[in-house]
N, C-alpha and C positions, 0 to 999 in steps of 0.2 A: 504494500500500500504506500500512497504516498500521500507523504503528510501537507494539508493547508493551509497557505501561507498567506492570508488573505491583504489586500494591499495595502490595506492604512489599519490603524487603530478605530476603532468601536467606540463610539459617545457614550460617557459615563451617566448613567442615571442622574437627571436634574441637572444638564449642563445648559442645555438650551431651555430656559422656560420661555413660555408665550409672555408677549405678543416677539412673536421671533421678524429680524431686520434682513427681509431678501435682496438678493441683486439677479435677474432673469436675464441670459444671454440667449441672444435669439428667441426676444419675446415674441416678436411677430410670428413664427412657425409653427406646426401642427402643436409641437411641444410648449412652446410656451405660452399659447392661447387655452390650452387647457389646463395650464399650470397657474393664471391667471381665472378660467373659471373656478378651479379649488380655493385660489383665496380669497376670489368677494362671496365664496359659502360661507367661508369662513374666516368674516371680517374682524373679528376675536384674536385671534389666532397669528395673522402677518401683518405686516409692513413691507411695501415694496420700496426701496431705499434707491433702487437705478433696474433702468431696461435699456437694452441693446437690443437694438434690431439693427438690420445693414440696408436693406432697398428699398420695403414698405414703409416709407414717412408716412403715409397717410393712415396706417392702423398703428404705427407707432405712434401719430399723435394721439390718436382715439384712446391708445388705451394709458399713456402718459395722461389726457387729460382725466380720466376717469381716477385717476391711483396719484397723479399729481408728487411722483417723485424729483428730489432735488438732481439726480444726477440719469442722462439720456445718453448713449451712443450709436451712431451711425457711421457708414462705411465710409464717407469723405465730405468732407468743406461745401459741396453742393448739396448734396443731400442734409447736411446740418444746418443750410442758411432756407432751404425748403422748410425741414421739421420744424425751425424755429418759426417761420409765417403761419404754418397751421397750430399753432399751440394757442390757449384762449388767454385773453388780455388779463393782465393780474400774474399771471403766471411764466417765469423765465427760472427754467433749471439749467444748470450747467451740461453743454453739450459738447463729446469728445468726439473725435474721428481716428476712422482707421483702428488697425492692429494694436498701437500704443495704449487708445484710448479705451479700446476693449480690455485690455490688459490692469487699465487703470481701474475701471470701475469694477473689474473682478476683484481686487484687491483691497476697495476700500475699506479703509477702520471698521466702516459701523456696521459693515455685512455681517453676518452671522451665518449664514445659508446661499450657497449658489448654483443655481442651478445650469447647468450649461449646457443649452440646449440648441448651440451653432451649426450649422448645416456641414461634415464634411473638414477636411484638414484647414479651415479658414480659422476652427475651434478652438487648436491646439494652443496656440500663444495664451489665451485668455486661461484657459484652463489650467494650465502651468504656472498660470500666475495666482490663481486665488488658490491653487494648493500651497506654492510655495509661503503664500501670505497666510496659510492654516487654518481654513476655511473649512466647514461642511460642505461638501462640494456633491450635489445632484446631477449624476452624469450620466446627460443622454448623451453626449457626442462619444460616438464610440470608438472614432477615428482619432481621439487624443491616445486613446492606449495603443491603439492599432499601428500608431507611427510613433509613438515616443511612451511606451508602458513604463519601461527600465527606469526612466527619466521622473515620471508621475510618481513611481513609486519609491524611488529613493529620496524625492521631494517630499513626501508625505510622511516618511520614517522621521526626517528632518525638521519637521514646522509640526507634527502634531496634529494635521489635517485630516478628516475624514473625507470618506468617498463612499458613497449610496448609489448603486446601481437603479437609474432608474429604466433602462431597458426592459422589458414588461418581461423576456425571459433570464435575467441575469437579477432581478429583484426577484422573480420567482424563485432562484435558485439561493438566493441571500434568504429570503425565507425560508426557506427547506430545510438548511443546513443552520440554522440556529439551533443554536442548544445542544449540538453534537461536537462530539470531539474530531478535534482536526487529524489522528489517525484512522477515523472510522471512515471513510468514506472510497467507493470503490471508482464510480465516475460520473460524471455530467453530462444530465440530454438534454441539449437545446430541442425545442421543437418547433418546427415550423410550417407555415401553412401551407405551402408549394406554390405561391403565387397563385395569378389567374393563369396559367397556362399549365397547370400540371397534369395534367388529362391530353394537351396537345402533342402532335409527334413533328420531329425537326421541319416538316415540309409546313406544317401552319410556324411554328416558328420562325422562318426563312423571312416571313413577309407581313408580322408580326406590326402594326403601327404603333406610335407613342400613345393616343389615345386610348388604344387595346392595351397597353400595358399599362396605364396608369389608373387601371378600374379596378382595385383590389378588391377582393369579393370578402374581404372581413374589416380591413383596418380602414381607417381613415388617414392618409398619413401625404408627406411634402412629395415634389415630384420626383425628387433622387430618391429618397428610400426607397420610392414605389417600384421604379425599375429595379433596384437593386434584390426587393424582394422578391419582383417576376423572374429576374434571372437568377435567384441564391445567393447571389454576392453577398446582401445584408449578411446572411445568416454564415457564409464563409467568415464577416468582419468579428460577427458574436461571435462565432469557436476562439479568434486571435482574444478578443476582449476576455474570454472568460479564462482564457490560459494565465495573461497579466492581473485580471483579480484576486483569482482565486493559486497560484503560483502552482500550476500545473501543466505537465508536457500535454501535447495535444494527442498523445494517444490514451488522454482519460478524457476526453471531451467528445461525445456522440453527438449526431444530429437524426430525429425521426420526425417524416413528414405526418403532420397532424391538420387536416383543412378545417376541421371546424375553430381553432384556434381559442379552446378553454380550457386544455392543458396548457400552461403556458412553459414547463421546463419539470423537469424531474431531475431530485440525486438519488443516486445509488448509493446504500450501504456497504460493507465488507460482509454483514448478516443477510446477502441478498435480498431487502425491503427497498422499496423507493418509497419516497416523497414526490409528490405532486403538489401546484400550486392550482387553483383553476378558479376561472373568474371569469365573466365577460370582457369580450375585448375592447377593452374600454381605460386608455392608459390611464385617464386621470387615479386608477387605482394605485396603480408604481406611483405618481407623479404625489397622490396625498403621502402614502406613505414615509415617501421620502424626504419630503417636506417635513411632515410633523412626526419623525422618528423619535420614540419607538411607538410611540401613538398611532392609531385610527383615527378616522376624522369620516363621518357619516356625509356618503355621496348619494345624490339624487338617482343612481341609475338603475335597471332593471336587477330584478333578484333572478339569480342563475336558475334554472329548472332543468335535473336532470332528465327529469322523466321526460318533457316537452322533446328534448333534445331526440333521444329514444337511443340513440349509438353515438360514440363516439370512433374513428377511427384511425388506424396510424400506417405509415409504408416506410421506407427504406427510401433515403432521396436516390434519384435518377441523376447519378454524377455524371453518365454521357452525353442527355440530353439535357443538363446544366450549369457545364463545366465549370463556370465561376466558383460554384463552393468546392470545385475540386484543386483550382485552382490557390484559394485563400488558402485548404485544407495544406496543400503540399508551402507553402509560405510559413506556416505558421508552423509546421516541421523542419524546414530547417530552421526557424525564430529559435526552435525550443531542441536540437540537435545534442546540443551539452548536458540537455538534461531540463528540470521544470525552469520557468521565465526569471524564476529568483537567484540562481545563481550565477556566478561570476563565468561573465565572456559568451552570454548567448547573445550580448546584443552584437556579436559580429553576424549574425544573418536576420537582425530587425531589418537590413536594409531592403530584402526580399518584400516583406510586410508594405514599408513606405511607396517603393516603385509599386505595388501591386496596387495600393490605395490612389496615388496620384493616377495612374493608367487609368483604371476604374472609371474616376471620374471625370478625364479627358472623354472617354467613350461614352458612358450616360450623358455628358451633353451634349456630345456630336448626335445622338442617335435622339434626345429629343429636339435638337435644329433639325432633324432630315436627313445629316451627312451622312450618316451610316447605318447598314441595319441590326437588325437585333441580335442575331447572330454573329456579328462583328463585335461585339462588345468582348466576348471570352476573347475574340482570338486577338484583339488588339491587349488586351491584359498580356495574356499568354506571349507576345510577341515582346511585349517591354519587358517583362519579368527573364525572359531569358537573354535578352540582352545585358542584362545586371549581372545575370550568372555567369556571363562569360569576360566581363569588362569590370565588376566590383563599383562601388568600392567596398570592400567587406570587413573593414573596423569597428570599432563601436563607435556611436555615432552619440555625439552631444546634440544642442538642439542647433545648435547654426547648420550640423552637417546635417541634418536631418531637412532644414529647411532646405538646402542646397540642391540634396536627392530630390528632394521631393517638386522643384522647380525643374529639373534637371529630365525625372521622370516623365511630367510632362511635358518636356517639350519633347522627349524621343515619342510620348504616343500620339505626340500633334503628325510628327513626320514618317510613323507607322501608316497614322490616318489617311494621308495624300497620296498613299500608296494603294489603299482601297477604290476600288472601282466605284462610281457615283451611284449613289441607288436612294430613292424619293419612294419609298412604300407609299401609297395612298388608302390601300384599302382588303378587305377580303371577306370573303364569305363568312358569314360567324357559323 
């Protein structure tokens, strides 16, 4: 067995009392719009202290004007001289831009709780920064571990920081595993839904549209996770996440396809028992959770009915027909080669991890502009990924070289891309 080494320290009983002081990164997104409906339920309970959004000024001012926090960030100087004309008369909070400014308001004094909920490696800086500042840190971005884990969690051993998985299956799995000793545990099942396409075979795939992939038949969620969860990729990023959480090689990390999505993640015992979480899919559950840890916090949403349900079922993902998680899978093996994420000198193949995240999302936005099709997305991963393996650089990597890679990665899958033949999907038989 191997023992878990989970990545920060655990909030001591009565650290946080209410009324607790948040800072919501990427308030505007599926994440932080429901993270803001949890706390005007429960207007008791928080303080929104600063919100970060990057493009939406216009829901950014809505929801600044409604929570009327002193401190706002946006992605640059125009879009901050925008937010500020739409904010209501009376009211001037101070507005940061950019990277810095995100970093800033992760960190401020009177935060108490942050939730980081940025689209994508835009996350990472800000992320970094309010753990190293020792922050409770609410972490949807899952691309912070994904490209700098080693980093997150040596910062966090450092300052004292918590970190609360809010991933609906990596918070399922932080529930499960409470209360058990960190030898007992055999392995961890992500589960996931298979997207809208798991029922189709590579010939409907081929010609697959952005629209048809961004109709997820359970979640409601942004438009990069959506593709990434039609093509598995998300669920490739969760295996790397749950290895740097939870300080495990990834040959203790399973994944079983589940389409009704109310299993949300199972651990295995050493006494052959599982843990199951199950819940409707409905994040604001992770999202209260983690906010008012170790507390519940009563949600307006449907009560689960298993009987209504009548089955539940599960398969075995199709790793030929979706490559990406096979791809992440094989990433996240050489991450973890040395042995689990915790020990000394795996982060010489985190670099695997970074080019596999930047390509990624070179490809999900080429293919929701047109540029590419769906099926291009694995192999332009797949095409960056081995050019890394054969050219390096395979050191450990600090955050500068990690930004570097990760600038670097994209620009080899911009010019992968131009090497793809043009193809405009318009449409196809459903």
């Amino acid at each position: 067995m191997t023992c878990i080494d989970y990545i920060s320290r655990l909030p001591e009983a009565g650290e946080l009392p209410f009324p607790r002081t948040l800072v919501l990164l990427g308030a505007t997104g599926s994440i932080g719009t429901s993270a803001l409906a949890v706390i005007e339920a429960h207007p008791d309970k928080f303080r929104v202290l600063g919100l970060a959004g990057a493009r939406n000024v216009e829901r950014l001012a809505r929801q600044a004007a409604r929570h009327r926090p002193p401190f706002l960030a946006v992605l640059d100087e125009e879009r901050a001289a925008a937010l500020k004309s739409l904010l209501p008369a009376g009211y001037a909070p101070e507005i940061l831009t950019g990277p810095a400014g995100y970093a800033t308001i992760a960190a401020l004094p009177a935060a108490q709780v942050v939730l980081s909920a940025m689209v994508g490696a835009a996350g990472l800086e800000s992320t970094l920064a309010a753990v190293q500042a020792g922050k409770v840190v609410a972490l949807a971005n899952k691309e912070s571990l994904v490209l700098a884990g080693d980093l997150i969690r040596a910062a966090a051993r450092a300052s004292g920081a918590v970190i609360l998985p809010v991933d609906s299956e990596h918070n399922a799995l932080f529930q499960a595993m409470a209360g058990h000793g960190s030898h007992a545990l055999r392995r961890l099942i992500l589960t996931a839904s298979g997207g809208p396409f798991r029922d189709k075979d590579r010939a409907f795939l081929d010609a697959v549209t952005p629209a048809q992939a961004l109709k997820h038949p359970n979640w409601s969620m942004g438009a990069k996770i959506s593709i990434d969860s039609a093509t598995l990729m998300n669920k490739g990023l969760e295996v790397i996440e749950a290895c740097h959480l939870y300080g495990l090689p990834v040959e203790m990390v399973d994944v079983l396809v589940h389409p009704q999505s109310i299993v949300h993640s199972l651990a295995e015992f050493e006494d052959g028992s599982q843990l199951a979480h199950l819940g409707p899919p409905d994040m604001r559950i992770a999202i209260a959770y983690c906010l008012a840890h170790p507390h519940r916090l009563a949600l307006d949403n449907a009560t689960l009915s298993l009987a209504s349900l009548g089955s539940l079922t599960f398969a075995t993902p199709d790793v030929e027909k979706f490559p990406c998680l096979q791809l992440a899978m094989d990433a996240a093996a050489v991450m973890t080669a040395s042995g689990s994420p915790t020990e000394h000198g795996h982060a010489a193949g985190n670099g695997a991890c970074v080019v596999l995240n930047a390509a990624n999302e070179v490809a999900v936005a080429a293919f929701l502009d047109g540029r590419c099709r769906f099926l291009d997305i694995a192999r332009l991963v797949e095409a960056a990924v081995a050019s890394w393996r054969r050219t390096g650089p395979f050191g450990p990597l600090d955050l500068q070289a990690i930004l570097t890679l990760d600038a670097d990665a994209r620009a080899l899958a911009a010019r992968c891309l131009d090497l793809l033949p043009a193809c405009l999907p318009t449409g196809m038989p459903e």
